[in-house]
N, C-alpha and C positions, 0 to 999 in steps of 0.2 A: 595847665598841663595835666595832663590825666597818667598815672602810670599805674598799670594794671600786675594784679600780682596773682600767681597762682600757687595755692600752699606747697602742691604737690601731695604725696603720699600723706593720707587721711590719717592713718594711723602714726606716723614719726611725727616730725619736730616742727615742721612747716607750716601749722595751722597756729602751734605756740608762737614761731616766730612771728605771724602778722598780726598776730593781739598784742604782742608785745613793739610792735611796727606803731598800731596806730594808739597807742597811748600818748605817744608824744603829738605836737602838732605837727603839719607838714606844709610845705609852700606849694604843692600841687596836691589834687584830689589823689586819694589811693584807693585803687578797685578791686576788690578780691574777687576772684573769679571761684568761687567755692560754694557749697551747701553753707548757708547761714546757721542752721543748728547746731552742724560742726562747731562751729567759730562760739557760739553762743555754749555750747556745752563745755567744750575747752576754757571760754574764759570763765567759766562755772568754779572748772576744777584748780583753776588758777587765782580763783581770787581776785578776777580782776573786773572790772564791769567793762562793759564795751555796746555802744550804741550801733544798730545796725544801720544802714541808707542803703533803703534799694535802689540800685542803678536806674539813672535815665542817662540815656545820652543823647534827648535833645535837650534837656535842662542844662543851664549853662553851667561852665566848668566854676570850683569852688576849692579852697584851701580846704583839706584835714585837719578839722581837731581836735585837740586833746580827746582818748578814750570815743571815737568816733571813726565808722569807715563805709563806706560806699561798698556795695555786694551784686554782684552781681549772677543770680543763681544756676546753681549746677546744682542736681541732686544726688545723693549718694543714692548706690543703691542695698546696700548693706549696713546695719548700723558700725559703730566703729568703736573698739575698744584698744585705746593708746598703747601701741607696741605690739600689739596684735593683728598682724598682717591677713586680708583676707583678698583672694582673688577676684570676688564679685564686683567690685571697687575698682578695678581696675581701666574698663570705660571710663568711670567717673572720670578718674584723672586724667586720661585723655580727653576727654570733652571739656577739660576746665582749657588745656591747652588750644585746641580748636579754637575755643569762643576768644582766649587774648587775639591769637593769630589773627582770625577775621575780625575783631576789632581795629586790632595794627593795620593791615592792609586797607579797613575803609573808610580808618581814618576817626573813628569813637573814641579812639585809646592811638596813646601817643608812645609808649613805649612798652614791654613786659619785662618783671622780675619772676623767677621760677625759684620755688622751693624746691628741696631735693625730694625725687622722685625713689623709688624703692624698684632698682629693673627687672629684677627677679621677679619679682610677683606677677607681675605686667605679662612676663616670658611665660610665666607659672600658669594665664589663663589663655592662652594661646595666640598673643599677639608678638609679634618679633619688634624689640625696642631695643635700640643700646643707647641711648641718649636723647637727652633733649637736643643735643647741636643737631645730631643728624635727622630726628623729628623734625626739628625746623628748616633745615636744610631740603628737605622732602616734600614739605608742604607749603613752600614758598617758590619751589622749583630752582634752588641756588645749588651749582653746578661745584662750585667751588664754598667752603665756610671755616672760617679760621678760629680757633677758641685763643681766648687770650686772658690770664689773670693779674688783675691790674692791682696795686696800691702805690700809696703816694712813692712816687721817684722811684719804681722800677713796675718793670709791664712785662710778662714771662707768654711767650707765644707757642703754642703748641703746634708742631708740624703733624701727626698725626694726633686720633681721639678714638678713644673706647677700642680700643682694639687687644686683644689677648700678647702678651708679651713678647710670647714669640715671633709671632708673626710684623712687629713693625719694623725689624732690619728692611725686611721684605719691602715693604711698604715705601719708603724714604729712595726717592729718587732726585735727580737734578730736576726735574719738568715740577714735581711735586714742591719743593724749596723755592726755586724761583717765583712760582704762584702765590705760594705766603707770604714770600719778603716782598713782594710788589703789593702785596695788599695791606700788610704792616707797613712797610713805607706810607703807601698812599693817607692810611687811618691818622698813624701818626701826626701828619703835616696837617690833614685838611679835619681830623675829628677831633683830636685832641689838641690841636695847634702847640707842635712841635717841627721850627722851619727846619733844624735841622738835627735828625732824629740818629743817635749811637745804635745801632743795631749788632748784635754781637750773634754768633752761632753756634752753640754747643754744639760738643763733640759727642759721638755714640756710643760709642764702647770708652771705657776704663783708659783714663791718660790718651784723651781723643785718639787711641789708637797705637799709642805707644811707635809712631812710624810703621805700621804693618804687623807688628808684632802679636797686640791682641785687639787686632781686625781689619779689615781692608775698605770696610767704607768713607771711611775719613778720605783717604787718599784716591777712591775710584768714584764715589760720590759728592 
């Protein structure tokens, strides 16, 4: 299995987290989808060595080893200074994203992990982003996409994503709920093999509503 990872934001924590990713061994190949001198500069500054493997993907699939990762290159276009955000870099990051996607889609790469991304900056150079869900949601043509935070013995699903505060009363309809829980349901049984899955539904406002008191979605939604 091949799982492809993209640090995200060149400058934050993302490039540390995949150095610190492939020091261990792994039971699948792991492919960074990033500039290599990044990765090489950071684990400079880290202390840590780290072999690079430039990606093939007709070479056949291979375990991750200790201090060892598979790259597959994106270039920056701006050098990068840790915690110093710069908008020219902003591409970058999108093109790391690109490349997992059409690798997922044709089939090179078997799944993607995304580092956290910085959306501001992205916004800052004149592209409109609010997330990776909806990124991918966009560039995969998915009408519907569900974010879901999962660990062990509880899995917390998100009805709305990235949206400014106010605005997700708004948002939160019956057409909208039903679509999540049919696909939560469906994930649940046949992804995670759970036959029969507790599904609970937070309430929106303060004491789900307090009966109309303080709010009326509870009871009209």
């Amino acid at each position: 299995m091949r799982l492809a990872i993209t640090p995200g934001e060149p400058a934050g924590i993302g490039p540390d987290l995949t150095i610190a990713i492939a020091q261990q061994a792994q039971p699948y190949e792991l492919v960074a989808i990033c500039d290599p001198k990044l990765l090489q500069q950071r684990a400079g500054a880290l202390g840590l060595s780290l072999n690079i493997i430039p990606f093939d993907a007709s070479a056949p699939h291979r375990k991750s080893v200790e201090g060892e990762i598979s790259v597959l290159a994106s270039h920056l276009k701006a050098p990068v200074t840790p915690g110093t955000l710069n908008t020219e870099n902003a591409d970058y990051v999108l093109n790391t994203l690109d490349l997992a996607i059409a690798g997922c889609k044709e089939g090179s790469l078997d799944a993607m992990i995304t580092g956290p991304v910085q959306k501001s900056v992205i916004n800052d150079a004149g592209i409109v982003f609010s997330g990776h869900t909806e990124y991918l949601a966009d560039k995969t043509n998915t009408k519907q996409v569900v974010m879901m935070l999962a660990t062990k013995g509880l899995r917390v699903t998100l009805a709305t994503t990235h949206l400014p505060l106010r605005d997700v009363a708004d948002q939160i309809t019956p057409a909208l709920l039903r679509n999540v829980l049919h696909i939560v349901q469906h994930d649940l049984r046949h992804v995670f093999g759970i036959p029969n899955p507790n599904i609970l539904v937070c309430g929106l406002n303060p004491h789900a509503g307090e009966g109309g008191h303080l709010g009326s979605e509870e009871i009209e939604i």
